[in-house]
N, C-alpha and C positions, 0 to 999 in steps of 0.2 A: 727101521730099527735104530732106535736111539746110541749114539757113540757113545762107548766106555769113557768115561769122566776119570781124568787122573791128575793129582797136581797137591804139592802139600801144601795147599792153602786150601783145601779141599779134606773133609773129616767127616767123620758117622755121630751125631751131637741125637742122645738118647735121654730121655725119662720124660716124663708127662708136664711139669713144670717147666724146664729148661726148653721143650721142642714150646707148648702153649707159646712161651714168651717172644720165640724166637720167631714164631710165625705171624706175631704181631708186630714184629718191629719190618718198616718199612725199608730197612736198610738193610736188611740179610737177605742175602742170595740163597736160595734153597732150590736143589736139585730132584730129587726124591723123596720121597712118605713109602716110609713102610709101618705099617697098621696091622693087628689082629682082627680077627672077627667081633673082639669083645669090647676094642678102644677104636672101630670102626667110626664109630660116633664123629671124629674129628675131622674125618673128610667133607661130613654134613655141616656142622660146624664151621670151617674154613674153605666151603664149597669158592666162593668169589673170587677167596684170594689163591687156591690152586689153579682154579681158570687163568685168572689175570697172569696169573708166573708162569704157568701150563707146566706146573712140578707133576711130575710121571709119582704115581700111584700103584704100590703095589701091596695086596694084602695077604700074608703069610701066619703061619704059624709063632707063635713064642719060639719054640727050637729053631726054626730056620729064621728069624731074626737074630738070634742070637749067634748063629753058623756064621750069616751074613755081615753082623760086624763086628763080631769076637767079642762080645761080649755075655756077660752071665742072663737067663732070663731073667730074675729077680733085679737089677741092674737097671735094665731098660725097659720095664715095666709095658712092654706091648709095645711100643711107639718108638721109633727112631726116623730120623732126618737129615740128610745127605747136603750138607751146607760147606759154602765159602767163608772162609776166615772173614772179620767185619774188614773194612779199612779204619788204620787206625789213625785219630786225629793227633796234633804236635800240639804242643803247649803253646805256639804262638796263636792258633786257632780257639782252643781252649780259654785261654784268657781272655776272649770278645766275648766270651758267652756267658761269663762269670755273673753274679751279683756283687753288690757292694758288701753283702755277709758272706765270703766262703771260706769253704774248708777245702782244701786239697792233701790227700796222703798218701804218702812215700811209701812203698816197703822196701829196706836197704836188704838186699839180699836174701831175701825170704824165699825160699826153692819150692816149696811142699803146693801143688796145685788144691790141694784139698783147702788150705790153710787160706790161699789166695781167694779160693773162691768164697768160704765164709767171709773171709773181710769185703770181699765186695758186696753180697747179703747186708753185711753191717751197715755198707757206705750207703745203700740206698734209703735203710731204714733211717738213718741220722744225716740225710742232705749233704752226705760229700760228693763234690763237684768231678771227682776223676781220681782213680787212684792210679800211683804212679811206679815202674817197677825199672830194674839194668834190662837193657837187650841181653848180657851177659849174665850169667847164673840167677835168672828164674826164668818161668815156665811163659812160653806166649800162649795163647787161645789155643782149648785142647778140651776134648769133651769132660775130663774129671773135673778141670780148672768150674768150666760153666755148668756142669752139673751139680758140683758142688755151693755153687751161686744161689739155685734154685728159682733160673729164670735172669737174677738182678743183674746178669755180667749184661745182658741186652738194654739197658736203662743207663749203668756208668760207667764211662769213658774209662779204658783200660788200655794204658800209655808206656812204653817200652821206649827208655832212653840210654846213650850213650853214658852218660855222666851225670849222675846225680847231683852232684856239690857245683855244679856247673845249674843246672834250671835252680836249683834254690837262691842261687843269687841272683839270678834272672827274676826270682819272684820277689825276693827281696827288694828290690828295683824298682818292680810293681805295687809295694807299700803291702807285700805280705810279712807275717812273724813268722819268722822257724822255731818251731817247737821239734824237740827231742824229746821222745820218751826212753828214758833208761829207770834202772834200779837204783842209780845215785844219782835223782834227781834232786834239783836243789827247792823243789818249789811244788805248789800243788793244782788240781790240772782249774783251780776258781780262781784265781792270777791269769788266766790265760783266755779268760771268756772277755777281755775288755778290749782285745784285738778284733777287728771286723777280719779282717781277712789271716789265715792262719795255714801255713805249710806244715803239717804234722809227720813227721818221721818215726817210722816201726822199724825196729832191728829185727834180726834175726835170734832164734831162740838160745844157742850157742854165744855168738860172738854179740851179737847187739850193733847199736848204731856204729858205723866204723868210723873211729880218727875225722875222717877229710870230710863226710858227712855231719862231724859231730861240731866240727869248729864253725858249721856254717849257722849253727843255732842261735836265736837270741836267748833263748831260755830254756830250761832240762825239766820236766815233771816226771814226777812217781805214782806207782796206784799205791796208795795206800790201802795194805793188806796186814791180815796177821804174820806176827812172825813165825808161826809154825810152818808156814812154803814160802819156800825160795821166790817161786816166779809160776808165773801163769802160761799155760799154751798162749801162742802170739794171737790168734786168733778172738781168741776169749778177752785177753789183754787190751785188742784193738776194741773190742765192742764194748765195755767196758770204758775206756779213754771216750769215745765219738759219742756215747750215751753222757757223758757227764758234760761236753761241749754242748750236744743239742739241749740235756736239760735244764744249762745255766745259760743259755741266752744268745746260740748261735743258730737259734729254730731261721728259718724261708719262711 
């Protein structure tokens, strides 16, 4: 009988996208597969690498997966996965891995895991190299976070630091631009496609880039929107901003 597994670095990571992704990435620890009858399909699928891991398999019902990790069945769509938090990499490792084109982005304070996990969706679709969050008021790896991903949280590098305004001049250093996105920006985001390397900072939807964050910028852009709305969900905001970088000239 296999030992009850407990540890909060240890979580029940559910839906068909998010588990896919995560049992291909070579660097997730995964403990269990719980399967329906109907999305059984995946243990055939992933026959080699449940050998190789010898992940314990168990197939259940929708209601008792759902008992089993509290969650809705609608939710977790048949399939869930009994995994280890990843190991997260530091920006001094980060930076060997770089290209001479990247993009690295901030989010200053931004709490909402739903919010986090689209923009990392985003980062993957427009080649951002790691998006970067506080240890303090936002969310670490958490199944909404990478459910909400739709798989992309297993591809980029999701980085939890002391002090923000402290790696940006670290990166500055390194011959990156800070870029600030705010609502009084002074400039627009095609001024900012002539920098190879570019540090991009997302505020939060309330307050926005903070003060100590803000002064570490070289330059502020705006999305140019109608003035009938104020401002955009941040999420929407950021894919929006990384889609006008990738499609003026910061493509890999």
């Amino acid at each position: 009988m296999r030992k009850k597994i407990q540890s909060s670095n240890i979580y029940w990571l559910y839906g068909k996208h998010p588990v896919d992704s995560a049992i291909n990435n070579v660097s997730r620890i995964i403990y269990k597969i719980l399967v329906t009858k109907n999305t059984n399909q995946l243990i055939d699928k992933y026959k080699n690498i449940i050998q190789n891991k010898n992940i314990e398999v168990e197939v259940l019902t929708n209601k008792e997966i759902s008992e089993k990790i509290d969650i809705q069945e609608s939710v977790h769509q048949g399939v869930a996965i009994q995994v280890k938090k990843l190991e997260l990499t530091s920006v001094e490792r980060l930076l060997k891995t770089v290209n001479e084109n990247s993009v690295i982005l901030f989010l200053d304070q931004i709490t909402d895991p739903q919010n986090i996990g689209a923009i990392i969706r985003s980062s993957l679709g427009f080649n951002v190299d790691a998006v970067i969050t506080t240890k303090d008021n936002a969310p670490s790896e958490n199944a909404t976070l990478v459910k909400s991903s739709a798989g992309a949280f297993e591809c980029v590098p999701y980085i939890q630091v002391t002090n923000i305004s402290r790696v940006l001049n670290e990166l500055k250093e390194s011959g990156y631009w800070v870029v600030a996105v705010v609502q009084n920006g002074t400039s627009s985001i095609q001024k900012v496609t002539k920098f190879n390397r570019i540090a991009l900072i997302m505020g939060s939807e309330g307050r926005g880039v903070r003060d100590i964050n803000l002064k570490q910028s070289d330059i502020t852009v705006k999305i140019e929107m109608s003035p009938k709305l104020e401002s955009l969900n941040v999420s929407n905001a950021t894919a929006i901003i990384l889609h006008q970088l990738y499609a003026l000239g910061n493509k890999k």
